[in-house]
C-alpha positions in Angstrom: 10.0 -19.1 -15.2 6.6 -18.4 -14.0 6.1 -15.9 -11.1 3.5 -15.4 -8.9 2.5 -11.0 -8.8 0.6 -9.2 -5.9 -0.1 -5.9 -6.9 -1.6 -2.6 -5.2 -1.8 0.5 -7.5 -2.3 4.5 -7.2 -2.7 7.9 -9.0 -5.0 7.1 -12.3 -4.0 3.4 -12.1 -7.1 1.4 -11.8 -6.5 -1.8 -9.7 -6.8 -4.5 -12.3 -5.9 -8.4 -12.2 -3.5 -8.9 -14.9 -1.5 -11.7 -16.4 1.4 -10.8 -18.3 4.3 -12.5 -20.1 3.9 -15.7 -18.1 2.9 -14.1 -15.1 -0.4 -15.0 -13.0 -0.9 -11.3 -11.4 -4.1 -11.0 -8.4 -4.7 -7.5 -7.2 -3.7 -7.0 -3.6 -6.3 -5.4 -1.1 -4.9 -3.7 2.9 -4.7 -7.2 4.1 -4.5 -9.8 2.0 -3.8 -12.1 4.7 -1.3 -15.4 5.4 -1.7 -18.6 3.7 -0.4 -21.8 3.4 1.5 -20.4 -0.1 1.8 -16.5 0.8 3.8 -15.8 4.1 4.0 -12.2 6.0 6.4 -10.9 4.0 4.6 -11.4 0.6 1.9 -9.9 2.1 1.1 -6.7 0.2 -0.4 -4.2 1.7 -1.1 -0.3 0.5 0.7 2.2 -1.9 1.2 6.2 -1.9 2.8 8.2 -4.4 3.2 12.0 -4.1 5.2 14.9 -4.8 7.8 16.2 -2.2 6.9 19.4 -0.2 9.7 21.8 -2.7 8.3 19.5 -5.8 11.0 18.0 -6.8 11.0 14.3 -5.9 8.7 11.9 -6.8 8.1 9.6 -3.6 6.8 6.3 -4.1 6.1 3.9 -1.1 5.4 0.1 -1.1 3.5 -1.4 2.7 3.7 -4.7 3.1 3.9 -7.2 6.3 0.8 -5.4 7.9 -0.3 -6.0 11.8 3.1 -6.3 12.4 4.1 -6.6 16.4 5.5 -3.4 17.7 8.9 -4.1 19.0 9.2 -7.3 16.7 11.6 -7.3 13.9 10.2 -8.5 10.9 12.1 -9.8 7.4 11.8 -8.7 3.1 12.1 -12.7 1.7 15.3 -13.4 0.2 13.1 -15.2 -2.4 10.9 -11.8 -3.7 11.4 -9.1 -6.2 9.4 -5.8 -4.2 9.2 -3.8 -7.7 7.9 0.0 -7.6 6.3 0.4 -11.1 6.0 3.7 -13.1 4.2 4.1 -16.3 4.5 8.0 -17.8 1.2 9.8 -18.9 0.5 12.4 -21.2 -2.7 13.9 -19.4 -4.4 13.1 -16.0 -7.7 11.5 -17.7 -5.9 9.3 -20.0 -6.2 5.4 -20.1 -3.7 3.6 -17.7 -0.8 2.1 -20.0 0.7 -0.2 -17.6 3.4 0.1 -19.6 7.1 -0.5 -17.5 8.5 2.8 -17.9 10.8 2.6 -15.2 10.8 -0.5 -12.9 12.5 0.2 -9.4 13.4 -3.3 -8.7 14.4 -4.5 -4.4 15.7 -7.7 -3.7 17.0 -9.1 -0.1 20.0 -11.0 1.5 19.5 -13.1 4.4 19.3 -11.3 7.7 22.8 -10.6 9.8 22.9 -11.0 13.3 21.4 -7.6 14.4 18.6 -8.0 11.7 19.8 -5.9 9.0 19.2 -7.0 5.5 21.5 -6.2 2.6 19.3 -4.8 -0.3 19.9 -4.7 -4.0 18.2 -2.1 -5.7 18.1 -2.4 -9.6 16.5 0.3 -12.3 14.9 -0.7 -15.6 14.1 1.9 -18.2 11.4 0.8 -21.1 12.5 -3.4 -19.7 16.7 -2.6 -20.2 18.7 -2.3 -17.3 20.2 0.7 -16.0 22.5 -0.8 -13.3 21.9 -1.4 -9.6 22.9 -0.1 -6.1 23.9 -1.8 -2.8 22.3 -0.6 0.2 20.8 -2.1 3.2 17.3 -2.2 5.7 16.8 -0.3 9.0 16.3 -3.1 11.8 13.3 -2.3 14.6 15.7 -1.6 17.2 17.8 1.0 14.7 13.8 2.6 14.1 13.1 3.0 17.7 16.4 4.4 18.3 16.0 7.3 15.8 19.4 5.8 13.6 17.1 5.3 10.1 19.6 3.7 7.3 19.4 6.4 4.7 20.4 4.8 1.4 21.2 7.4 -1.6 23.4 6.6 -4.4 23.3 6.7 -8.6 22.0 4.4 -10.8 23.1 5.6 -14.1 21.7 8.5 -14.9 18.9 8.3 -11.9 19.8 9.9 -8.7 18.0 7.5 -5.8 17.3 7.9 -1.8 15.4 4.9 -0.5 14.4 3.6 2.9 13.2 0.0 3.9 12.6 -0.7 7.3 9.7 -1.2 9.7 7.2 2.0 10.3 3.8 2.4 11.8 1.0 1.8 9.7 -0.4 4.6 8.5 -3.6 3.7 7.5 -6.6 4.5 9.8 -9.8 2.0 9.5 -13.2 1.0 11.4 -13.3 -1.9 10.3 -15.8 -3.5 12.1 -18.3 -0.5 11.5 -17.8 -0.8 7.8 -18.7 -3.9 7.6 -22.4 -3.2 9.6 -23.2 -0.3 7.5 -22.1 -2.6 4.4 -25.0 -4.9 5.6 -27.1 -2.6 6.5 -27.6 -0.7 3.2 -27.4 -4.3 1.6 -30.5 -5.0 3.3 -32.0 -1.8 3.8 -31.9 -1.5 -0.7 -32.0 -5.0 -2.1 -33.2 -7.2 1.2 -36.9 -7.7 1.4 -39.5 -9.5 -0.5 -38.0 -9.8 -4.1 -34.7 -7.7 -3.3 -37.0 -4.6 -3.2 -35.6 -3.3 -0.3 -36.3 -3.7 3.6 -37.6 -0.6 5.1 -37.5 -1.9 8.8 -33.6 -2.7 8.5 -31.7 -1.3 11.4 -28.8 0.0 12.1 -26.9 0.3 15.7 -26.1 3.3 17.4 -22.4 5.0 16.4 -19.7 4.5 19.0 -20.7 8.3 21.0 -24.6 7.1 20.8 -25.9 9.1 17.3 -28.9 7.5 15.7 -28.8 6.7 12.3 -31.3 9.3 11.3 -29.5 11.9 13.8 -32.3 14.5 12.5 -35.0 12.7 14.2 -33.1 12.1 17.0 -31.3 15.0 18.6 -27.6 13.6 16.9 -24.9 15.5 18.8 -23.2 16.6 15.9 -26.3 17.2 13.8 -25.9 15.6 11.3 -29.1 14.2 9.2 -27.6 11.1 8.9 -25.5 9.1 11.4 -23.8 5.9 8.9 -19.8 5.6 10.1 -18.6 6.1 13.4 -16.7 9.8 14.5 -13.1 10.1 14.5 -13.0 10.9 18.6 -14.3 7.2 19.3 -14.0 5.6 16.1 -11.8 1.8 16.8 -8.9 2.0 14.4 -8.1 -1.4 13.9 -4.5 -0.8 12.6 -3.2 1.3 15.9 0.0 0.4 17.3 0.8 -2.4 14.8 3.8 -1.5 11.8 4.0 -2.5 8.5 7.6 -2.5 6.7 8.2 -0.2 4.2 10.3 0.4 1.0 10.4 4.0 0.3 12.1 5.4 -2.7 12.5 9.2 -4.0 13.7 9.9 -7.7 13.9 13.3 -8.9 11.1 13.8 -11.4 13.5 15.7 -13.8 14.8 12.7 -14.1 11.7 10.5 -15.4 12.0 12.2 -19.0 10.6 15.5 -18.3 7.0 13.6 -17.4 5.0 15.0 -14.9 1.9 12.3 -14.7 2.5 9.1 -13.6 0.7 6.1 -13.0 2.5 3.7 -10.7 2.1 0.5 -8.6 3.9 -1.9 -6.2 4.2 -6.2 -7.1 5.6 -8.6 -4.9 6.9 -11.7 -7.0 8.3 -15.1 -6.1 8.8 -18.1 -8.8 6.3 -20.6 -8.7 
């Protein structure tokens, strides 16, 4: 069976496009956006891996249905595999593997009537399976009301907590302000006659009225140059809109005494 793979990566892992064991894989941007053959809930959208505060768990968490509604419940597809990847390393500067180490592997049942999802989580060590635990989602209204679904349980030898449930999105982006500096220095080094460059390019004020060239022109902040907006006007064009969340801890003791990782989040459905 062919599947189709979104994936968004972290740590050393350089986003790639790969295609693997009958699998046609496209690298997943914030927002990849709904089409006619990728609803919300295949829509992929960032991944974080860190350490717990005491050092002991390795967190990994997979965003996907981004500029969701606040207050709106929103659903994993019963159709999907939303895999956590992790690929051991011997030293920070070595060559991603993107070899399955250990493959943390959630699958969906069809909504009850308040919303909850049961969830099937199943571990794969070096492609074999481990075994599998039964848990289930946090609904909207569970969030909001402070009762989060915390799943924990033992998968063979692999002690796991997870959470999946909606949260708010975490990621902070001026978006529209990227996009006119991205034009900006486009033109400013390779417009002009024969992509040379156009001196008289402009740019537009910043959101609390800095020049581009602040030095010249008395930028509160003084700063020489002026590109982004600040942080105390910047438009963040994720506020108040969630994203749901699969969140998973596995103590790093028990990831065969590694302490590098590379790892990554897919979303799969059969073609």
């Amino acid at each position: 069976m062919k599947r189709i793979v979104l994936l968004s990566m972290s740590l050393a892992a350089a986003i790639a496009v790969v295609a693997v064991g009958g699998r046609a894989g496209y690298a997943s941007d914030h927002d990849d956006g709904e089409t006619d053959l990728k609803a919300r809930a295949l829509n992929l959208s960032d991944h974080f891996t860190f350490k717990t505060k005491d050092g002991s768990q390795l967190a990994m968490i997979m965003y996907f249905n981004p500029r969701s509604l606040p207050g709106k419940q929103y659903f994993l597809s019963t159709k999907a595999r939303y895999e956590l990847h992790l690929s051991k390393v011997n030293a920070k500067t070595d060559a991603p593997t993107n070899k399955d180490d250990f493959v943390f592997r959630f699958e969906a049942g069809e909504p009850d009537a308040t919303g909850t999802q049961a969830i099937t989580l199943t571990v794969f060590k070096d492609g074999q399976k481990v075994g599998s635990h039964a848990g289930m989602t946090t609904t909207i209204a569970a969030s909001r009301a402070g009762t989060i679904v915390d799943n924990k349980g033992k998968v063979g030898a692999y002690d796991v907590r997870y959470f999946v449930g909606p949260r708010a999105d975490s990621f902070a982006f001026d978006v529209v302000r990227f996009f006119q500096v991205r034009a900006f220095l486009a033109d400013r080094f390779f417009g002009g006659a024969g992509g040379k460059g156009n001196a008289a390019a402009t740019l537009a004020d910043n959101c609390r009225g800095d020049k581009f060239l602040g030095a010249e022109n008395g930028a509160s902040d003084g700063d020489a140059v002026n590109l982004f907006n600040p942080p105390s006007c910047a438009p963040d064009f994720t506020k108040n809109l969630n994203v749901t969340a699969i969140v998973l801890d596995v103590p790093i003791a028990q990831l065969d005494d590694a302490t590098i990782f590379d790892t990554w989040s897919t979303i799969s459905v059969a073609e």
